[in-house]
TORMIDREN-331021 format. One record per residue (C-alpha): residue number from 0; residue in one letter; x, y, z. Coordinates in steps of 0.5 Angstrom, whole numbers, padded with zeros to 4 digits, m for minus. Example, Ala and Ser with C-alpha at 12.3 -4.5 7.8 and 13.67 -1.06 7.14 Angstrom:
BEGIN
resi;resn;px;py;pz
0;A;0025;m0009;0016
1;S;0027;m0002;0014
REM end
This chain:
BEGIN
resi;resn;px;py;pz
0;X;0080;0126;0138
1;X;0076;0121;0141
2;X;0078;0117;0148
3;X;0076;0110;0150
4;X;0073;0110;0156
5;X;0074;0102;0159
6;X;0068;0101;0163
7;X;0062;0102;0157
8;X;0067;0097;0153
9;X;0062;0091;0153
10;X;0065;0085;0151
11;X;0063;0083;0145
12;X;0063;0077;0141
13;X;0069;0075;0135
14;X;0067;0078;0128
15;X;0068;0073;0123
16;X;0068;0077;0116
17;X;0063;0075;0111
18;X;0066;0073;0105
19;X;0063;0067;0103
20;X;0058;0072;0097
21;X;0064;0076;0096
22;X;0069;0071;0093
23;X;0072;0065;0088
24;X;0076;0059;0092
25;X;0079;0054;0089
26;X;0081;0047;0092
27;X;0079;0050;0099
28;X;0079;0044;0105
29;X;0072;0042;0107
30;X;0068;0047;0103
31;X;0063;0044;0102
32;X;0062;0040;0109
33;X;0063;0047;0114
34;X;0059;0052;0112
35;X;0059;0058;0115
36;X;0054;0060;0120
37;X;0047;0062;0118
38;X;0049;0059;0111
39;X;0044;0054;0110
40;X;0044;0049;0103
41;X;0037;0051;0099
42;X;0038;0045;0094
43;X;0042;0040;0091
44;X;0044;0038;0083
45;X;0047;0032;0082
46;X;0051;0028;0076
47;X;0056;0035;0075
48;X;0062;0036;0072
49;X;0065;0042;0072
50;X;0068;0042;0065
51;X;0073;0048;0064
52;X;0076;0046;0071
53;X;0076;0039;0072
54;X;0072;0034;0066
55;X;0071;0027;0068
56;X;0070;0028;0076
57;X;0063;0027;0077
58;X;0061;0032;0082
59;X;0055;0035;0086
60;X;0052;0042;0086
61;X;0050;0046;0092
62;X;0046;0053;0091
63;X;0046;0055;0099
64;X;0043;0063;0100
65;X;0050;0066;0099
66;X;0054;0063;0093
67;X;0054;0056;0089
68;X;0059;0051;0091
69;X;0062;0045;0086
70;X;0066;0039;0089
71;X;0067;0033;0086
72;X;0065;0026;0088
73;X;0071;0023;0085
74;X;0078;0027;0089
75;X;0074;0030;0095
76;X;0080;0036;0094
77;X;0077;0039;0088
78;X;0071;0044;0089
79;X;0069;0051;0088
80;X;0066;0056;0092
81;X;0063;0061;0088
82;X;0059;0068;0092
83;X;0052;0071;0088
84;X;0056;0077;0089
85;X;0061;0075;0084
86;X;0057;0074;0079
87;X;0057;0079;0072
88;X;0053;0073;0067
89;X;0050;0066;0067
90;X;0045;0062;0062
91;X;0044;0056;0061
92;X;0047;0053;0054
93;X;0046;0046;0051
94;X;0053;0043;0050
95;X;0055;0036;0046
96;X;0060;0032;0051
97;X;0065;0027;0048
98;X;0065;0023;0053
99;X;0059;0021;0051
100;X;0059;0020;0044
101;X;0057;0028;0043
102;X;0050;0027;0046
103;X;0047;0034;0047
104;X;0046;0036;0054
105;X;0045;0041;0059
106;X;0049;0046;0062
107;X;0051;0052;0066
108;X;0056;0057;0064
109;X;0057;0063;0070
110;X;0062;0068;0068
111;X;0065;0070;0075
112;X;0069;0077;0077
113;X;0073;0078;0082
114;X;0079;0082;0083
115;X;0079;0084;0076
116;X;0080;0077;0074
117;X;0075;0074;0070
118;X;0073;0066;0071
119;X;0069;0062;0067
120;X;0066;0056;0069
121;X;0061;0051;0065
122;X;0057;0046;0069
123;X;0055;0040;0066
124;X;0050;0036;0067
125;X;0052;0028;0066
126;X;0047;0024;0068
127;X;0046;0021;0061
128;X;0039;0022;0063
129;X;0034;0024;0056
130;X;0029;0027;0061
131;X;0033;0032;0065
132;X;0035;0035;0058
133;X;0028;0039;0058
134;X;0028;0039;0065
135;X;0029;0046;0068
136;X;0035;0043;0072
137;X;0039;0049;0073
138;X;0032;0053;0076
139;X;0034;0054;0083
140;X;0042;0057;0082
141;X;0037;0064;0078
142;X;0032;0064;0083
143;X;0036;0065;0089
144;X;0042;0069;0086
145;X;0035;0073;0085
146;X;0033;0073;0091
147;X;0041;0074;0093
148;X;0040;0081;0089
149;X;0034;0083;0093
150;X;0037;0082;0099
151;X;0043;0086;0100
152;X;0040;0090;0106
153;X;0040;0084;0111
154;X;0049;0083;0109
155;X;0052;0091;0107
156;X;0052;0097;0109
157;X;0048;0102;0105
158;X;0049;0109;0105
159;X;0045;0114;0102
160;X;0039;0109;0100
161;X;0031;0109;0099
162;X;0030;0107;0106
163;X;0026;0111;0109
164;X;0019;0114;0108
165;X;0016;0120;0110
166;X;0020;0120;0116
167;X;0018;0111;0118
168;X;0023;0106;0117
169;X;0020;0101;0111
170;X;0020;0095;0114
171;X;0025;0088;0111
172;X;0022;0081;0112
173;X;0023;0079;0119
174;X;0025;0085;0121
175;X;0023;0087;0128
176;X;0024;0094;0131
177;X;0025;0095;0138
178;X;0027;0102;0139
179;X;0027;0109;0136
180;X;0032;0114;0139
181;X;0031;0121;0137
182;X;0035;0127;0137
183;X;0041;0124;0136
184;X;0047;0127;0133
185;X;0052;0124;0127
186;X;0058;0127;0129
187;X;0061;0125;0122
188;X;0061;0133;0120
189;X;0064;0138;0124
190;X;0058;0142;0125
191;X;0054;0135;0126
192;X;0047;0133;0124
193;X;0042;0132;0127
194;X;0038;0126;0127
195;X;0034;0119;0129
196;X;0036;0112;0130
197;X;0031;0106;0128
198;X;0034;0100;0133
199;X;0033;0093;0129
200;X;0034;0086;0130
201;X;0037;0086;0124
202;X;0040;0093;0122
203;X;0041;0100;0126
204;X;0038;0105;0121
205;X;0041;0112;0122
206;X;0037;0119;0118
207;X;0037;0125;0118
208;X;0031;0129;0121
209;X;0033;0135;0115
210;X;0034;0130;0109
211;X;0031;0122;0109
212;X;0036;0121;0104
213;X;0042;0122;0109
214;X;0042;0115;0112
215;X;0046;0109;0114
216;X;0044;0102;0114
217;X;0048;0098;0118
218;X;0047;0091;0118
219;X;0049;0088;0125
220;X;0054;0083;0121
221;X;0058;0089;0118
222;X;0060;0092;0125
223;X;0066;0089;0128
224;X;0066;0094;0134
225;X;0061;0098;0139
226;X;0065;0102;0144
227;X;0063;0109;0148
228;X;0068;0114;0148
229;X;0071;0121;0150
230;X;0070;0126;0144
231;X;0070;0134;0144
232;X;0063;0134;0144
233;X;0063;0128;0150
234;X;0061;0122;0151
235;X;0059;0118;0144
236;X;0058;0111;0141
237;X;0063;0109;0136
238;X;0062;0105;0131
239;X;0068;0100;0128
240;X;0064;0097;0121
241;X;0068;0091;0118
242;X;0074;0091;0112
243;X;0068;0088;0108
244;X;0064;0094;0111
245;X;0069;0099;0108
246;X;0072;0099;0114
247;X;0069;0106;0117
248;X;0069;0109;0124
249;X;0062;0112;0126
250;X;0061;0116;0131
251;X;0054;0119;0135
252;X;0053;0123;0141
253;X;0046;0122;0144
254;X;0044;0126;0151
255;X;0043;0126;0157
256;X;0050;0119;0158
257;X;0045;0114;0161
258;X;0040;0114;0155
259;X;0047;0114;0151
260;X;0049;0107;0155
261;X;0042;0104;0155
262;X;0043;0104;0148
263;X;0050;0101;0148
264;X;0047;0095;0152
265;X;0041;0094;0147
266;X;0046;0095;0141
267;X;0051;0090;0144
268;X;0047;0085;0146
269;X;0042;0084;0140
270;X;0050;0085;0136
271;X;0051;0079;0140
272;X;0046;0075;0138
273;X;0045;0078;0130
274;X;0052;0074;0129
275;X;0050;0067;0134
276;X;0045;0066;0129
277;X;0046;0071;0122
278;X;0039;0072;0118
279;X;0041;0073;0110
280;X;0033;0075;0108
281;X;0034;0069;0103
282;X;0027;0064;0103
283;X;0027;0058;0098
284;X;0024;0052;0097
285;X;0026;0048;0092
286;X;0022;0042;0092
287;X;0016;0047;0091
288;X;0019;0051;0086
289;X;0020;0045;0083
290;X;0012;0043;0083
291;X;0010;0051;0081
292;X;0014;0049;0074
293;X;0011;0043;0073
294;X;0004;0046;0074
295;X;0007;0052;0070
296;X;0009;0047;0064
297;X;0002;0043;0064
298;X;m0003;0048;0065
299;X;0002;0051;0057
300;X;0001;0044;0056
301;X;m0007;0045;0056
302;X;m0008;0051;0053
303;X;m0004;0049;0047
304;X;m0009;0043;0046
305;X;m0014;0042;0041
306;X;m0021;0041;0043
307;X;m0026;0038;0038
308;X;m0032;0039;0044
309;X;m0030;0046;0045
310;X;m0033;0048;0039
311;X;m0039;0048;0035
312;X;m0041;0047;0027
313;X;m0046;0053;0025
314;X;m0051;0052;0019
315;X;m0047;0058;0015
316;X;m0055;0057;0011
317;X;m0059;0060;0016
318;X;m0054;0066;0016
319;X;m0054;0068;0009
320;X;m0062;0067;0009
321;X;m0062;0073;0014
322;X;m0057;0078;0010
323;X;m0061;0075;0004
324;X;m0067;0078;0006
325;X;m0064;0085;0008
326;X;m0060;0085;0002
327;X;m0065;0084;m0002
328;X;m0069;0089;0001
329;X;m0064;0094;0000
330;X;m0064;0093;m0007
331;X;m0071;0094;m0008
332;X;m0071;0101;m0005
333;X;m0065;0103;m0010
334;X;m0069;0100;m0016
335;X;m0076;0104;m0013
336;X;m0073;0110;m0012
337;X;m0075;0113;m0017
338;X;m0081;0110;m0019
339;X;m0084;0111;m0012
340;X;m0089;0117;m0010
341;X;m0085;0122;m0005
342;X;m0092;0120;m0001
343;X;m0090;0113;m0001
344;X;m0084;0114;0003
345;X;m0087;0119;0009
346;X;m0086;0116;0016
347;X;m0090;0113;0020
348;X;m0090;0111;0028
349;X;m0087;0104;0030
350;X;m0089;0103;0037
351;X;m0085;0097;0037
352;X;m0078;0102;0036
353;X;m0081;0108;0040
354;X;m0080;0113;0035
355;X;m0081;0115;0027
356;X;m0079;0111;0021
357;X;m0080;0110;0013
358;X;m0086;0106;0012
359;X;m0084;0097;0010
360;X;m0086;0096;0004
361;X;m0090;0089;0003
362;X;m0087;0082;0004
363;X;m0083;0085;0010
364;X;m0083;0085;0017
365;X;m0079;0090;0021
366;X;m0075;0083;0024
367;X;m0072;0082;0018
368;X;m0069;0088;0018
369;X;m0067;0089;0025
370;X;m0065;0083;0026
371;X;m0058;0083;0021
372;X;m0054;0076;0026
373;X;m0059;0070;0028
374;X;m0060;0071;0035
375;X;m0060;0064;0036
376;X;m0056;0059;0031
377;X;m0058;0052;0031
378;X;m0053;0047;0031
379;X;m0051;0043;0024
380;X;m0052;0036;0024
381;X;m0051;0032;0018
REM end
């Protein structure tokens, strides 16, 4: 059983749970204007209408690094807050709005999961604007749910991952270790296990020096408390993950007790700042995302064009003089076949090939032959 010991219990800054990827809101007070700490607004589509939910409200788009939020620019009560992680589809559709004299445009449809309630929403594009029809308008919504997919180890807690490689900690992007800590004991076994700690700015990575693949990955913004406490091995650093962490209690013994506070210092610490100034791992740029497609588009555009100065006309006559003569030859060897002295068919040396060959009948010279396409073709002009 373990004892809170009250002089290593640092003070430690509030936990404000991660919720903003994990859930679907409705109707909540100021979404769109208090967003949490280290979410940041990565772009901005205007002239939406959320379709299903309240058709007729313009409204305004923003993809942030953890979810989509929608609010209408007519009732400021109404909006959405809808996190990447709830996302079970989405594709883009074109849809033909009554409003409008059942003109084609553009829109998004996400299917969201949440407590095993399913949401369906469609966003759509209400500008009237012809041009925006064939205009990827919708781009940054999957490409940062992309980049939300490949970054999960900067948010959750991971257990049992591919993170370490021969014994190394493989790297996140802006991630900076600053210590390793061996010989520590997991002590979530009754015998234990054996293992070392890696010390991040961005996550504590746990690994058992037996077996890589026993881990733990702990986010900074997954842990709601740091404490050292009495336990039957003695002193350990406990480790209290958030609700949205799965709520375990970690435990770790790491000799001699001043190495064991040391550590606790450094985790408080690089803890406290990790939750002023949160990093997601998700970098997106959607002005130049925007210029990449239409660099894209063009450069499509080019090579589908048809080019006259690309291509020369062949005179196809000098071809078929040069195959004439070479099938005319062959065909006075079959004909002759028989008519020929065996004598006539000896070989002889040519010096310009370097080895033996049946002797040229007259009229013909061994370039005839040789060459059976034109080394050079003259450009046919009328």
């Amino acid at each position: 059983m373990l004892k809170s010991l009250g002089q290593t219990d640092g003070q430690q800054p509030q936990l404000q749970l991660l919720w903003e990827d994990k859930d679907v809101k409705f109707d909540t007070p100021h979404l769109h204007t208090r967003l949490r700490t280290g979410e940041k607004v990565l772009d901005y589509i205007y002239h939406i209408e959320d379709s299903k939910g309240n058709p007729g409200d313009t409204g305004r788009l923003m993809v942030t690094n953890l979810r989509v939020i929608w609010h209408s620019l007519v009732h400021k009560k109404y909006n959405l807050s809808i996190g990447f992680a709830r996302f079970g589809n989405t594709n883009t559709r074109i849809v033909h709005m009554h409003s409008k004299g059942r003109m084609p445009s553009q829109a998004l449809y996400i299917l969201a999961i949440s407590n095993e309630t399913r949401f369906e929403f469609l966003f759509t594009d209400v500008s009237g604007e012809t041009a925006r029809r064939e205009q990827p308008i919708f781009a940054s919504v999957f490409d940062v749910y992309q980049l939300y997919q490949r970054t999960y180890l900067y948010r959750d807690l991971k257990l049992r991952g591919a993170i370490v490689l021969s014994g190394q900690l493989i790297i996140l992007p802006d991630e900076q270790v600053y210590s390793q800590v061996q010989g520590v004991w997991n002590l979530s076994s009754d015998q234990g296990n054996l293992g070392s700690f890696v010390v991040s700015n961005i996550r504590l990575v746990w690994f058992a020096d037996a077996n890589e693949t026993f881990n733990i990955s702990l986010p900074y913004l997954q842990i709601e408390s740091l404490r050292v406490r009495e336990s039957k091995y003695g002193p350990a650093l406990v480790i209290q993950t958030a609700e949205t962490g799965g709520g375990y209690v970690l435990g770790f013994r790491i000799d001699p007790a001043e190495r064991l506070n040391e550590l606790f210092k450094e985790l408080c610490s690089l803890h406290t700042v990790y939750i002023e100034q949160p990093n997601f791992g998700i970098h997106y740029d959607a002005q130049d995302a925007r210029q990449r497609l239409a660099d894209a588009a063009e450069e499509a555009a080019q090579a589908t064009q048809f080019k006259i100065e690309n291509f020369e006309e062949l005179d196809e006559r000098q071809e078929r003089e040069i195959n004439t003569k070479l099938n005319s030859y062959l065909a006075e060897g079959c004909v002759s076949n028989n008519n020929t002295d065996q004598s006539d068919r000896e070989p002889v040396y040519c010096k310009e090939l370097g080895f033996a060959m049946e002797r040229i009948r007259e009229g013909y010279k061994l370039q005839d032959l040789w060459n059976v396409m034109p080394t050079k073709m003259e450009t046919f002009e009328e």
